[in-house]
C-alpha positions in Angstrom: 4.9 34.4 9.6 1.6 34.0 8.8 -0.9 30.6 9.9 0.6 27.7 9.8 -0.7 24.8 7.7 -1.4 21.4 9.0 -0.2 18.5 6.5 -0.6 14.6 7.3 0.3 11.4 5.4 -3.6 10.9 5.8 -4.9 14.0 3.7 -2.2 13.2 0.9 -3.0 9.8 0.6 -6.6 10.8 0.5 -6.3 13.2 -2.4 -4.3 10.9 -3.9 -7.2 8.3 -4.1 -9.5 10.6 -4.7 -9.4 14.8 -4.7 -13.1 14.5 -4.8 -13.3 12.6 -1.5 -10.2 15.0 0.2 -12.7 18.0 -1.0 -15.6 16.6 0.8 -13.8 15.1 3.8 -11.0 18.1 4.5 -12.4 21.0 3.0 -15.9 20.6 3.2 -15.9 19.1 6.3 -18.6 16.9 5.7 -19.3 14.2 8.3 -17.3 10.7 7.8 -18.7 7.5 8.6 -16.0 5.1 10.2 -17.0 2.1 10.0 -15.9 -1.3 11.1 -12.3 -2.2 9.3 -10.9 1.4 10.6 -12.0 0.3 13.9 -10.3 -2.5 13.8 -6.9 -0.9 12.6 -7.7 1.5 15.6 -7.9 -1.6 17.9 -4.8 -3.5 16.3 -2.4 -0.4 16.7 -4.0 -0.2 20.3 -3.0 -3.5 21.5 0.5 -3.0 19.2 1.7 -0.1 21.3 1.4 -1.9 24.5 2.6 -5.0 23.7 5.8 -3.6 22.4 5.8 -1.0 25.3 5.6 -4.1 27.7 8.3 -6.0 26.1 10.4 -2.8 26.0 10.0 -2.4 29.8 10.6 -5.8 30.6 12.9 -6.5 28.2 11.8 -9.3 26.7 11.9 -10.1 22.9 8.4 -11.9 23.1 6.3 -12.7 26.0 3.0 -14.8 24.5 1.4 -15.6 27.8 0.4 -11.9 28.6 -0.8 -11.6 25.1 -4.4 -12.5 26.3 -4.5 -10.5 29.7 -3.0 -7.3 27.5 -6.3 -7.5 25.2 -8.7 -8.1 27.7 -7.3 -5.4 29.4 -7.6 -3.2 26.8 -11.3 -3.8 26.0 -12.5 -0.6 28.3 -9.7 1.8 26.7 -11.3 4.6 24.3 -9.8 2.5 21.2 -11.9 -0.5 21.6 -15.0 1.0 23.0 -16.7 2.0 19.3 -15.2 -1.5 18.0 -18.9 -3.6 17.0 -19.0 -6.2 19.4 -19.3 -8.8 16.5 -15.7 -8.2 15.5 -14.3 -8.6 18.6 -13.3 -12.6 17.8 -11.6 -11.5 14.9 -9.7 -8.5 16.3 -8.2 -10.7 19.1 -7.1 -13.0 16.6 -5.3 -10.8 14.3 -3.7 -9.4 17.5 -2.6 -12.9 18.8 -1.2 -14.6 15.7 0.8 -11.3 15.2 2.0 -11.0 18.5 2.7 -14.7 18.5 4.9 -14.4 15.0 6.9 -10.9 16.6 10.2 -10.8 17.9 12.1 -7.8 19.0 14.9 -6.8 20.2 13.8 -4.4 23.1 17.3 -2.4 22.7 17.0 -1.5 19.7 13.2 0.0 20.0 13.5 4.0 20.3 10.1 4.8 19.6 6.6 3.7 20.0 3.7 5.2 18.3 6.3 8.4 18.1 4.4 11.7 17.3 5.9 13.9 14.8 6.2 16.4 15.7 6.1 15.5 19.4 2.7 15.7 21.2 1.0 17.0 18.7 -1.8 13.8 19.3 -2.4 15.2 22.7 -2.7 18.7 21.7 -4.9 17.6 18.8 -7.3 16.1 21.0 -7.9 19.2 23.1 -8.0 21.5 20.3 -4.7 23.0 21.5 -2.7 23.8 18.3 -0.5 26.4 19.2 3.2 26.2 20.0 3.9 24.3 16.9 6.7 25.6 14.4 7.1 24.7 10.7 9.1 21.8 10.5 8.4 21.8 6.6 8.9 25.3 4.3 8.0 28.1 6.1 4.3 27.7 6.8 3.5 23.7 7.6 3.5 21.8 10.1 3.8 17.9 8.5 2.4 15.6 11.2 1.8 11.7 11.2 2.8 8.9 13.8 5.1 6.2 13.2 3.9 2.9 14.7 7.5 1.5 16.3 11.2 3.3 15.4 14.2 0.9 16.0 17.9 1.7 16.3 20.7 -0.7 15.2 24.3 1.0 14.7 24.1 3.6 11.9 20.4 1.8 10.4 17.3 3.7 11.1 13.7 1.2 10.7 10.3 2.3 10.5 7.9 0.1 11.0 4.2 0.8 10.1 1.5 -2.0 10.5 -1.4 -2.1 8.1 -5.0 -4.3 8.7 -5.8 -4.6 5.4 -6.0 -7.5 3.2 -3.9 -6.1 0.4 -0.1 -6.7 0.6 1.5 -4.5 -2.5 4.7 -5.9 -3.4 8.4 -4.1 -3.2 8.2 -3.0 -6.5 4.9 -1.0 -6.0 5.6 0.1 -2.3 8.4 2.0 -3.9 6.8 3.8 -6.1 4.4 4.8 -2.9 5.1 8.2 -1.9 3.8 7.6 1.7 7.1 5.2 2.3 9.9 7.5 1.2 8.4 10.2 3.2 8.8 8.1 6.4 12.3 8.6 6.5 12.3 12.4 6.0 9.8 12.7 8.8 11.6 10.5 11.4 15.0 12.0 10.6 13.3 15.2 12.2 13.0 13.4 15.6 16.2 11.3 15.1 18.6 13.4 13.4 21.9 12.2 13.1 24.8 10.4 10.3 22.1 7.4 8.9 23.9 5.2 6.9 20.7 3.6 5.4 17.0 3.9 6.1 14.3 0.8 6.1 10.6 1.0 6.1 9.5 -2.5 7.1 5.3 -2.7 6.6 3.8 -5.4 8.2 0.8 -6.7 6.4 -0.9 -8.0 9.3 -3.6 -9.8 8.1 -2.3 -11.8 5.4 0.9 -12.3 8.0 3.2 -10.3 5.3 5.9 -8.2 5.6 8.2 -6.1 3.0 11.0 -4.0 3.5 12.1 -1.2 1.2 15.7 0.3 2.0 15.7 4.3 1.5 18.9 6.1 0.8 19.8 9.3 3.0 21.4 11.2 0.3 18.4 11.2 -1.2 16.1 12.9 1.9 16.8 16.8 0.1 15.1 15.5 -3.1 12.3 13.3 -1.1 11.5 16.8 1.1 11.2 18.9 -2.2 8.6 16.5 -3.3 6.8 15.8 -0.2 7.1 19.9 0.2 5.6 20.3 -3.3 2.8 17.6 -2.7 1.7 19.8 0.4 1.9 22.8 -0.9 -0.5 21.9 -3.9 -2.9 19.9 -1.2 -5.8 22.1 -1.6 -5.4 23.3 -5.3 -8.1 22.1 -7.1 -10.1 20.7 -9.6 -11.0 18.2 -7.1 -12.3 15.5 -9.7 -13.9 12.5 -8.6 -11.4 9.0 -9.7 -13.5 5.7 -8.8 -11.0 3.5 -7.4 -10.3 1.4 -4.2 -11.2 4.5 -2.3 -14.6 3.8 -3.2 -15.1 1.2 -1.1 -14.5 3.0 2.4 -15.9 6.7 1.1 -18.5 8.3 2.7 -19.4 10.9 0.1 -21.4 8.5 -3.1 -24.0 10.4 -2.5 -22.2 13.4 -3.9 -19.8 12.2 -6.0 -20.2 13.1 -9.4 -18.1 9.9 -10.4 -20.9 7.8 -8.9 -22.3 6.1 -12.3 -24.9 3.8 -13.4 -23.8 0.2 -15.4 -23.9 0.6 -18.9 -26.5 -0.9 -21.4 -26.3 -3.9 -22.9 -25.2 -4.2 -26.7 -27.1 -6.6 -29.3 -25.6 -8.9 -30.9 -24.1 -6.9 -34.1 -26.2 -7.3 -37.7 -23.9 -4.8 -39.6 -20.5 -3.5 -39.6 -21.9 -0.3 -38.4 -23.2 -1.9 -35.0 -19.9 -4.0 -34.7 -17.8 -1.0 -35.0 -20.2 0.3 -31.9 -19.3 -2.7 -29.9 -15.9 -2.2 -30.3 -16.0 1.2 -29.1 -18.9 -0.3 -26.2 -15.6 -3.1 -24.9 -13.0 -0.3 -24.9 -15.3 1.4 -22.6 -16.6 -1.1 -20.8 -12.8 -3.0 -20.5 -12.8 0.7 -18.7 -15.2 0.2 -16.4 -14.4 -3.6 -15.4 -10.9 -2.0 -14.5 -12.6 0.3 -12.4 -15.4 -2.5 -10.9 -12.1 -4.7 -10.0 -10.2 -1.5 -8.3 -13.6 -1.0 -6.5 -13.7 -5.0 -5.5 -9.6 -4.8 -4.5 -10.7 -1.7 -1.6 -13.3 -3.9 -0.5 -11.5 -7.0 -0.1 -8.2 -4.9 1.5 -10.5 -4.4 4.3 -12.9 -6.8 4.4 -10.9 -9.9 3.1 -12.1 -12.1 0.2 -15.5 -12.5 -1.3 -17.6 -15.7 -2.4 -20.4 -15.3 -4.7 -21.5 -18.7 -5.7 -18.5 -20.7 -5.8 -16.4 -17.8 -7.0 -14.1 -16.2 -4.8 -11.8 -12.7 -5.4 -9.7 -11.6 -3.3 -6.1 -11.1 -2.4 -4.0 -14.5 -2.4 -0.4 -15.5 -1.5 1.3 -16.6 -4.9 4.7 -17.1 -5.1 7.3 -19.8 -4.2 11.2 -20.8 -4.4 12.6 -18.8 -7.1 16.4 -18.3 -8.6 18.4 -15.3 -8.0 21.5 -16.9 -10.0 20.1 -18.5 -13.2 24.1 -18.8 -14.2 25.5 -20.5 -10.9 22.1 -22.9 -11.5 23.2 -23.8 -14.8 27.0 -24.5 -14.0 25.9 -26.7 -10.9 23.1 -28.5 -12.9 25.8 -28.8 -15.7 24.3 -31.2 -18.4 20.5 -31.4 -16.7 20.2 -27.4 -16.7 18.8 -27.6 -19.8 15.7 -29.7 -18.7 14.7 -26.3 -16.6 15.7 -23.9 -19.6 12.2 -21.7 -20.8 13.2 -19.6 -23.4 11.3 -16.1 -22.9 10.0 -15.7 -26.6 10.1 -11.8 -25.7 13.0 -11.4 -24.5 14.9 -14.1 -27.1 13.0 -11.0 -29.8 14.7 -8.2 -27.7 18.3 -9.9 -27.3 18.4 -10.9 -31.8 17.1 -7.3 -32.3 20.0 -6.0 -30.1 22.6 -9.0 -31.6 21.7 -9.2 -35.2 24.9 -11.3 -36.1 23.5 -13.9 -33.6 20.0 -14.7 -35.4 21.9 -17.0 -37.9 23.5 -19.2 -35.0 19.9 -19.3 -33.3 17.7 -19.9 -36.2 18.5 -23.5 -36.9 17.1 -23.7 -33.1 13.7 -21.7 -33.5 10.2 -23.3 -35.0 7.5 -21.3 -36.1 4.6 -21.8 -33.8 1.8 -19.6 -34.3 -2.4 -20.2 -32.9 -4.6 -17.4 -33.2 -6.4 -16.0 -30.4 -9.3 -13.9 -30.3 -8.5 -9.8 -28.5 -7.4 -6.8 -29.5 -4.6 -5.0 -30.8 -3.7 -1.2 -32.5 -4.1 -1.0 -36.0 -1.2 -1.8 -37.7 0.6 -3.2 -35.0 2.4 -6.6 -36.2 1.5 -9.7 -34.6 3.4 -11.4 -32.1 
């Protein structure tokens, strides 16, 4: 066997955001800044672990008057002591009003801050990296630490708390490879007959959590990709993507994407110089997608930004909503129809599928049409 290759969810994720940034940081080895927000994840996961641990020991579901003494106990351990001293009140808050919102059930904790595979933090940290054996292909060695691990019956939870401000929803934490490769990598700890799999994130910050429920019968298919994904880690080109990464890399000064604000277009005197703006708003409609995904990483970690009077950041939205519109309707009976929206969209979809029904819904539909200044393809019909 030849020398074994070291693979974390932290070096795919990076090269994911940006290969330009995983070339610089991982194979370049260039010095990274770590600046405050990491520090304060650092911090959070700190105080995390031995809260839990406590409430393990002690067995005790929550325990809010030690919160405060575990903190301040905590301010001389190596994961406070870089943490600026300004950012202190803040960090102690976010670890209070989570600690105050978690319950647990100390039986069914079997891990904290587990290693995978085990130890290899402590042999990390003294430059000890032999002993290891593949636990992935022939050659790697996939490593990564999973925050708490809990137990109940034939149901295998991973929790993972993240600091930042942004709180994807279900539907795009699915999509994320990161959270299907949880399971895989806990199942080598904890093998055993799983019956289902959930990776509960904790968006501590906004005070969010989402769950996403992972099939074991798919783990084979979720260890080719993660196996594939690894083994392509450092084939290049390593392009530059400007994105949320942007906004916690320490490479600008060598990225290649790093690119000055376009010019301003005057106002158009023929059809020449109006074709040119058109061309000038696909590009820059471009480039405000990338200023936004630039402003998102910044306000993940740094929270929301004011600019005289105007505020972006991430915001709770949402509300009461129906799973059942069919139960609503037969308990409403004759006053459903006072909530009824017709989605024009899908009412097109539905009389495109159902052309026999368009005669029994016409005498129902009115034309009502208002023009609205965008863009479309040419040729494409209007709505």
């Amino acid at each position: 066997m030849g020398k074994l290759r070291y693979r974390s969810a932290s070096k795919l994720d990076c090269k994911r955001s940006c290969p330009a940034m995983y070339d610089c940081k991982y194979r370049q080895k260039l010095p990274d800044q770590v600046g405050p927000p990491a520090l304060i994840g650092r911090a959070f996961h700190k105080f995390a672990e031995v809260y839990v641990q406590h409430l393990v020991d002690t067995h005790r579901q929550s325990d809010w008057e030690e919160v405060s003494r575990i903190f301040e106990s905590l301010r001389t351990d190596p994961a406070f002591a870089e943490l600026p001293p300004e950012q202190v009140p803040a960090t102690r808050e976010m670890c209070v009003q989570w600690a105050q919102k978690t319950i647990i059930d100390p039986e069914a904790v079997a891990a904290v801050e587990m290693q995978i595979p085990d130890g290899f933090r402590r042999r990390m940290d003294a430059g000890e990296w032999g002993g290891f054996q593949a636990n992935l292909g022939d050659d790697i060695v996939y490593v990564g630490i999973m925050d708490r691990v809990e137990v109940s019956g034939n149901t295998l939870t991973i929790i993972d708390y993240k600091t930042g401000w942004k709180a994807p929803s279900e539907t795009e934490l699915r999509k994320d490879p990161q959270v299907r490769y949880y399971p895989w990598a806990v199942s080598q700890e904890f093998p055993g007959d799983w019956e289902r799999f959930v990776v509960r994130m904790e968006y501590v910050a906004q005070g969010i959590i989402r769950e996403v429920e992972i099939d074991p019968v798919d783990l084979p298919d979720i260890e080719r990709d993660l196996l594939a994904e690894c083994n392509a880690l450092d084939e290049g080109p390593f392009p530059a993507t400007p994105g949320a990464a942007c906004s916690y890399c320490s490479y600008t000064a060598q990225c290649p994407g790093y690119a000055a604000i376009p010019d301003v277009v005057k106002p158009p005197a023929t059809a020449k110089e109006a074709e040119t703006i058109v061309s000038s708003l696909v590009l820059l409609k471009r480039r405000v997608k990338e200023w936004e995904d630039l402003l998102k990483g910044w306000c993940n970690i740094h929270g929301a930004v004011n600019n005289h009077g105007i505020e972006w950041g991430f915001w709770a939205q949402g509300g009461p909503k129906v799973k059942d519109a069919r139960a609503l309707a037969l308990l409403l009976k004759e006053e459903a129809w006072k909530c009824l929206s017709v989605d024009n969209t899908a009412l097109k979809r539905l009389l495109k599928k159902h052309p026999d029904l368009a005669d029994l819904v016409g005498p129902l539909m009115v034309e009502e049409k208002i023009t609205k200044f965008t863009s479309k393809k040419a040729g494409e019909e209007d709505e």
